[in-house]
FIFI-292125 format. One record per atom (N, C-alpha, C): residue in one letter; atom name; residue number from 0; x, z negated, y. Coordinates in nm, 3 decimals, decimal comma. Layout:
// FIFI-292125
R  code  site  pos       xx       zz       yy
R     A    CA  NUM        X        Z        Y
...
This chain:
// FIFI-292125
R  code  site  pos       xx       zz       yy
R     X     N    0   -0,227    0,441    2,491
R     X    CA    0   -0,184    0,353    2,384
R     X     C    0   -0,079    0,258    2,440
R     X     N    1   -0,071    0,141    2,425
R     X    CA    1    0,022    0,035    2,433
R     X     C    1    0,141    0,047    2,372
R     X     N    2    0,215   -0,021    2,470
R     X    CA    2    0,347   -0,059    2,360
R     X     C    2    0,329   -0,123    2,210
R     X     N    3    0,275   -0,242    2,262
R     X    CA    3    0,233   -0,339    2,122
R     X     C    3    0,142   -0,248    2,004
R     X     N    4    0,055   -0,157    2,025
R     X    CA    4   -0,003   -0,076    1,919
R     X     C    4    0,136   -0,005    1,817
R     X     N    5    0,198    0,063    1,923
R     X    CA    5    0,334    0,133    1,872
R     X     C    5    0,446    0,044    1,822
R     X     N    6    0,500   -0,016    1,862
R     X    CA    6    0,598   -0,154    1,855
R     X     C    6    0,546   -0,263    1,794
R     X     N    7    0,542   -0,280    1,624
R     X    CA    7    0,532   -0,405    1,598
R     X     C    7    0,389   -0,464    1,667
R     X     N    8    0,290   -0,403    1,589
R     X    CA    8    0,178   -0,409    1,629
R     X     C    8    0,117   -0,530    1,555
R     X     N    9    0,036   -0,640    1,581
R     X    CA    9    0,020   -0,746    1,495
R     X     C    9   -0,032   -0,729    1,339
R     X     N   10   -0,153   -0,620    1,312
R     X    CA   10   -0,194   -0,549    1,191
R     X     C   10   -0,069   -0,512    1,137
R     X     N   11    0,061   -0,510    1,166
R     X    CA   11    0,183   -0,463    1,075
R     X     C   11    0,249   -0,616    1,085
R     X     N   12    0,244   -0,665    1,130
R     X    CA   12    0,271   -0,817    1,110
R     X     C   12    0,336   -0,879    1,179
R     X     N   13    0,375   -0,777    1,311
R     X    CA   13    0,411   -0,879    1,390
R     X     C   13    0,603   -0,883    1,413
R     X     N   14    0,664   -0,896    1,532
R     X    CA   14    0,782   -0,836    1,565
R     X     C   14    0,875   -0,978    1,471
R     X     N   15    0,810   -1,113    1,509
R     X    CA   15    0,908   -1,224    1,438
R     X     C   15    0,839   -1,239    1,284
R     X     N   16    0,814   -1,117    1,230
R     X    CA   16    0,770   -1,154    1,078
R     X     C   16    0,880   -1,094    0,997
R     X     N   17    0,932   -1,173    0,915
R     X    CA   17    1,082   -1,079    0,820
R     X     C   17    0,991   -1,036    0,729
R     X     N   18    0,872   -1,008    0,734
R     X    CA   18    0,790   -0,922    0,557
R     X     C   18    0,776   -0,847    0,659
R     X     N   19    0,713   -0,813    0,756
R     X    CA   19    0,693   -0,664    0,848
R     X     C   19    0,701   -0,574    0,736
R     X     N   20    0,629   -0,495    0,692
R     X    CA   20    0,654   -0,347    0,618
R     X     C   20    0,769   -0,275    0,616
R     X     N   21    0,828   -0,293    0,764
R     X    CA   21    0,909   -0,140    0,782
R     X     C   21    1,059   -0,215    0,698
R     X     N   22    1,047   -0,362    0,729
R     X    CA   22    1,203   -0,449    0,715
R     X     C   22    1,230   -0,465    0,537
R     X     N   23    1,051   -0,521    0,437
R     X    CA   23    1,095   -0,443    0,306
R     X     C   23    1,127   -0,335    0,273
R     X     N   24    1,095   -0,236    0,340
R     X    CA   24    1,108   -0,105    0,282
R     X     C   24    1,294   -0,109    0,293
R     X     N   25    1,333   -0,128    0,436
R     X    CA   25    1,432   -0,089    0,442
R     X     C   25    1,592   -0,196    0,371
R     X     N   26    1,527   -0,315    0,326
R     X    CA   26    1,583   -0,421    0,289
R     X     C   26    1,574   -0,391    0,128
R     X     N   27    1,463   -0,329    0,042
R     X    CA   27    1,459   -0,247   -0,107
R     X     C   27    1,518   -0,164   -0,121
R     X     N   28    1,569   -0,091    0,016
R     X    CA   28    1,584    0,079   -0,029
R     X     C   28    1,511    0,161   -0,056
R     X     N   29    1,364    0,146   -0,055
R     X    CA   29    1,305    0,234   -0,114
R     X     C   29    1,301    0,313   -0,053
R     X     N   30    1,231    0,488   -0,132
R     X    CA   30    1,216    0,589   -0,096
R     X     C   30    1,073    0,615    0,012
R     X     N   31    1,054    0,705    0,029
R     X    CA   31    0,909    0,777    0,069
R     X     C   31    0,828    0,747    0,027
R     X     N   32    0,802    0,784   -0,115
R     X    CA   32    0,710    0,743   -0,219
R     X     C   32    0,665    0,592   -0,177
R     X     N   33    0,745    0,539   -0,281
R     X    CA   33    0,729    0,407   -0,296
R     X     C   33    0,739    0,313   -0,160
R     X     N   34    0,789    0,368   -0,084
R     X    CA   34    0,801    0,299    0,078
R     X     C   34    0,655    0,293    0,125
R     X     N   35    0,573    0,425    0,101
R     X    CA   35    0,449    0,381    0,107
R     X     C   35    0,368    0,357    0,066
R     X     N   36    0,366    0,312   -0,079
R     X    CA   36    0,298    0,213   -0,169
R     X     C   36    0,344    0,109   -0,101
R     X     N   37    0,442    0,073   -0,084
R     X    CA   37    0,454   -0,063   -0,034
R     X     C   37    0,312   -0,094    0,116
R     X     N   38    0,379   -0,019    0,202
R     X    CA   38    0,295    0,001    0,310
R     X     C   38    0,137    0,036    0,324
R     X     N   39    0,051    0,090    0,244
R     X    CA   39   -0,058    0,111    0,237
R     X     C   39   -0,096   -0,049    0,153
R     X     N   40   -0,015   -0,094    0,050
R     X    CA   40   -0,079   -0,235   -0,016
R     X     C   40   -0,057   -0,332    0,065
R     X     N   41    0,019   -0,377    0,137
R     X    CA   41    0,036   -0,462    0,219
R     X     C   41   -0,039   -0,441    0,331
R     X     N   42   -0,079   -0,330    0,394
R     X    CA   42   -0,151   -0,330    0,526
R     X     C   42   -0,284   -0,316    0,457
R     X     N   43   -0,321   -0,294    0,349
R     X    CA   43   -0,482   -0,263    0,317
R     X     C   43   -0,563   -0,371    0,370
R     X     N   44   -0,641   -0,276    0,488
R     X    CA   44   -0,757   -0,326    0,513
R     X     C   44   -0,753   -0,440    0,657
R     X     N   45   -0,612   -0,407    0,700
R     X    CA   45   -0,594   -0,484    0,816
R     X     C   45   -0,622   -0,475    0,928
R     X     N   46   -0,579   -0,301    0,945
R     X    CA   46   -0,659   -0,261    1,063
R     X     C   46   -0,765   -0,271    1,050
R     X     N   47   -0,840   -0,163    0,971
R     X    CA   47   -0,948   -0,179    0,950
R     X     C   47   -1,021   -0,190    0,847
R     X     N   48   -1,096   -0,295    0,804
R     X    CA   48   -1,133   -0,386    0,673
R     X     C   48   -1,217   -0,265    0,617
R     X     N   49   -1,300   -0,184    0,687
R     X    CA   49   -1,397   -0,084    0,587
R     X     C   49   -1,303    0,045    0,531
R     X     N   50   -1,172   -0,011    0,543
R     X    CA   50   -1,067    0,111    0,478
R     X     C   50   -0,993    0,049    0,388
R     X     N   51   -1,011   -0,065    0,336
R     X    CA   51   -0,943   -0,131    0,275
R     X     C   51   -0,924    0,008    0,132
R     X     N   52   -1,045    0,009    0,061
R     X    CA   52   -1,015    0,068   -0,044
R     X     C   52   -0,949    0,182   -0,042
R     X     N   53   -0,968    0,281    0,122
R     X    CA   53   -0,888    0,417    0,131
R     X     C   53   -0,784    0,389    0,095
R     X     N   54   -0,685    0,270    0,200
R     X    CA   54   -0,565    0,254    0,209
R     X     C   54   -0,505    0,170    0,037
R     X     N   55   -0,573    0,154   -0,053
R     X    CA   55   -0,535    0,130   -0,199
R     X     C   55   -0,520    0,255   -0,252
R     X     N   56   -0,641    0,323   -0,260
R     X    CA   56   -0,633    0,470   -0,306
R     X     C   56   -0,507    0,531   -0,227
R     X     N   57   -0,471    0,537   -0,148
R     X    CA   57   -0,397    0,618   -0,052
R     X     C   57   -0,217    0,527   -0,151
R     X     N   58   -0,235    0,428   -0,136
R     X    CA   58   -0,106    0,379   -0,236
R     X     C   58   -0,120    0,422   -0,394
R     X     N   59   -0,227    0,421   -0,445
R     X    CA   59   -0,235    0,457   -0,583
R     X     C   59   -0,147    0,636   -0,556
R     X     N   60   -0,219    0,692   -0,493
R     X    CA   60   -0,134    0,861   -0,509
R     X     C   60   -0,018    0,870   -0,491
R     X     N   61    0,055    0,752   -0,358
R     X    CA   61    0,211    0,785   -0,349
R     X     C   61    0,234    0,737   -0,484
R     X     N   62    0,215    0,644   -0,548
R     X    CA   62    0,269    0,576   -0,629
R     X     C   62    0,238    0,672   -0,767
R     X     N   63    0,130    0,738   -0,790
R     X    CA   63    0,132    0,873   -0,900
R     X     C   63    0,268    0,998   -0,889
R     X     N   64    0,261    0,983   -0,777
R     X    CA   64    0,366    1,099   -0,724
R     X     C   64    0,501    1,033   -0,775
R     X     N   65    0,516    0,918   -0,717
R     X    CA   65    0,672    0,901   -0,775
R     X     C   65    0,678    0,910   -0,894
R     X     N   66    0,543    0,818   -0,976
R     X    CA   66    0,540    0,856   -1,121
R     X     C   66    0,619    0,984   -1,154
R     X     N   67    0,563    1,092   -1,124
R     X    CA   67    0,561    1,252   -1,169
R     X     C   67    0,690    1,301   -1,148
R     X     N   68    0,836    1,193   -1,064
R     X    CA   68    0,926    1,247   -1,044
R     X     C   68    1,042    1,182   -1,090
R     X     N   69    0,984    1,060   -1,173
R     X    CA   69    1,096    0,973   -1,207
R     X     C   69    1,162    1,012   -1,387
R     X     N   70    1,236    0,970   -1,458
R     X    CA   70    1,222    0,976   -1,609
R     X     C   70    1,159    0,842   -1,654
R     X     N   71    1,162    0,866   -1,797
R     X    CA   71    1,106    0,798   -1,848
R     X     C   71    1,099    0,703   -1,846
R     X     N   72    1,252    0,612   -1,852
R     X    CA   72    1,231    0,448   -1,788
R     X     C   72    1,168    0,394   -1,684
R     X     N   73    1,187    0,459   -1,596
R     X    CA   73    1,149    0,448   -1,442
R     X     C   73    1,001    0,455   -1,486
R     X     N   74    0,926    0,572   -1,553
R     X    CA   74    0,814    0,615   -1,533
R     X     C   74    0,712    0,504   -1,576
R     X     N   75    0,771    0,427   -1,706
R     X    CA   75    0,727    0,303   -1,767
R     X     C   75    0,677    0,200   -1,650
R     X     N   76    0,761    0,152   -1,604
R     X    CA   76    0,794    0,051   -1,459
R     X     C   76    0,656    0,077   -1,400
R     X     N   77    0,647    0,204   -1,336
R     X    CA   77    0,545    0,221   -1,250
R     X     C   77    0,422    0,262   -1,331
R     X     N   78    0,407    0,333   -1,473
R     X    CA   78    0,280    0,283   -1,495
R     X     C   78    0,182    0,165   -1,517
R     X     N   79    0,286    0,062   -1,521
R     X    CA   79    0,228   -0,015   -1,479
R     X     C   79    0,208   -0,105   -1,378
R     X     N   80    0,255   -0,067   -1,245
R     X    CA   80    0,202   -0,084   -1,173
R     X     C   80    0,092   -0,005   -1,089
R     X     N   81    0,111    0,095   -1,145
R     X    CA   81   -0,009    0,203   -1,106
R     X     C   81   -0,154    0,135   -1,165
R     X     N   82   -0,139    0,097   -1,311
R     X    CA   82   -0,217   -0,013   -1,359
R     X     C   82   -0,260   -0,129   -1,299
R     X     N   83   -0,204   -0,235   -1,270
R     X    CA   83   -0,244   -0,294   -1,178
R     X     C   83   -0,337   -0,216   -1,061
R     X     N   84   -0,288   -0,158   -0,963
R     X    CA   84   -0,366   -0,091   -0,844
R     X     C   84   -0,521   -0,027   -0,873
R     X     N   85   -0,469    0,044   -0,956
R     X    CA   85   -0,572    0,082   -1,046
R     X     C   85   -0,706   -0,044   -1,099
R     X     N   86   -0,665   -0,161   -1,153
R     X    CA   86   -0,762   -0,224   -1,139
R     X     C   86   -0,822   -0,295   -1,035
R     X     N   87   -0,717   -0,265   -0,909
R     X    CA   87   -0,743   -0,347   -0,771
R     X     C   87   -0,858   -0,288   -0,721
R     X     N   88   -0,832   -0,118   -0,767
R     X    CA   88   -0,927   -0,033   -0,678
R     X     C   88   -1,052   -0,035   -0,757
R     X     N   89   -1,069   -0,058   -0,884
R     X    CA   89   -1,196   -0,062   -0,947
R     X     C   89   -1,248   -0,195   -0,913
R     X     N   90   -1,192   -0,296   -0,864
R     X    CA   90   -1,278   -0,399   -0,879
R     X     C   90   -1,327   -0,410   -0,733
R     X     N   91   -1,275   -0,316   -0,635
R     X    CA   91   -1,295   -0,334   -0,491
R     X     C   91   -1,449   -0,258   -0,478
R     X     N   92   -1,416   -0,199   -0,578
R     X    CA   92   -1,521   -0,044   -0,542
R     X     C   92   -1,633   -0,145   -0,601
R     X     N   93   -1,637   -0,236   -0,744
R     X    CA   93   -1,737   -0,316   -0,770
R     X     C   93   -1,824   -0,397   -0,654
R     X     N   94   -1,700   -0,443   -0,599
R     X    CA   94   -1,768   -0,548   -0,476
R     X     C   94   -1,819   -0,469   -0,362
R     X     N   95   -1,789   -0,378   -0,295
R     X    CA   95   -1,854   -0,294   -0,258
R     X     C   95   -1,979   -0,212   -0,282
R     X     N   96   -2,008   -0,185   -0,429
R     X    CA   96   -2,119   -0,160   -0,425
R     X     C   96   -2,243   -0,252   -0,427
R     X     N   97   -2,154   -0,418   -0,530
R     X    CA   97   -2,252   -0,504   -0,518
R     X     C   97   -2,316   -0,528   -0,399
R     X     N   98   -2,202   -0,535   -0,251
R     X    CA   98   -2,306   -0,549   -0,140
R     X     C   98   -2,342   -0,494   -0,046
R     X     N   99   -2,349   -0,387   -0,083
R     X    CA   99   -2,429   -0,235   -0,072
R     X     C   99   -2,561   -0,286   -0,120
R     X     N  100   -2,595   -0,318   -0,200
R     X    CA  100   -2,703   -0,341   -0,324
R     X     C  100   -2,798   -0,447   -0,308
């Protein structure tokens, strides 16, 4: 494996990019959870395009999980953005089967 795979690999966006994944996460504060909702929606499908929908699904669960640990205000917030994702992933799975079909 390369440096560049490990280090600011271009599929993560690249060493002179200030959105890089790792620099929101750590510029939000966010947690685990939500650090990788961030990270699975932003990289979906970069590496590799026939994982696009894993890596949505794979953000929809962190993002259930924080659901399940926040109160109620908080919990509001993220159902709907779980909502959103949620329709990202149904409409991906549409286009996918259409051209399957």
């Amino acid at each position: 494996m390369t440096k560049e795979q490990v280090n600011n690999p271009k599929h993560y966006g690249g060493k002179d990019n200030p959105y890089e994944v790792i620099n929101v996460i750590e510029a939000w504060g966010l947690g685990f959870c939500l650090g990788n909702v961030i990270k699975y929606v932003a990289r979906a499908g970069k590496k590799d395009p026939a994982k696009c929908l894993e890596d949505l699904e794979k953000a929809s669960w962190y993002l259930e999980r924080e659901r399940e640990k926040q109160g109620e205000n908080k919990r509001q917030e993220l159902e709907l953005a779980s909502w959103f994702l949620g329709r990202e992933i149904e409409n991906l799975k549409k286009i996918k089967k259409n051209n399957v079909e």
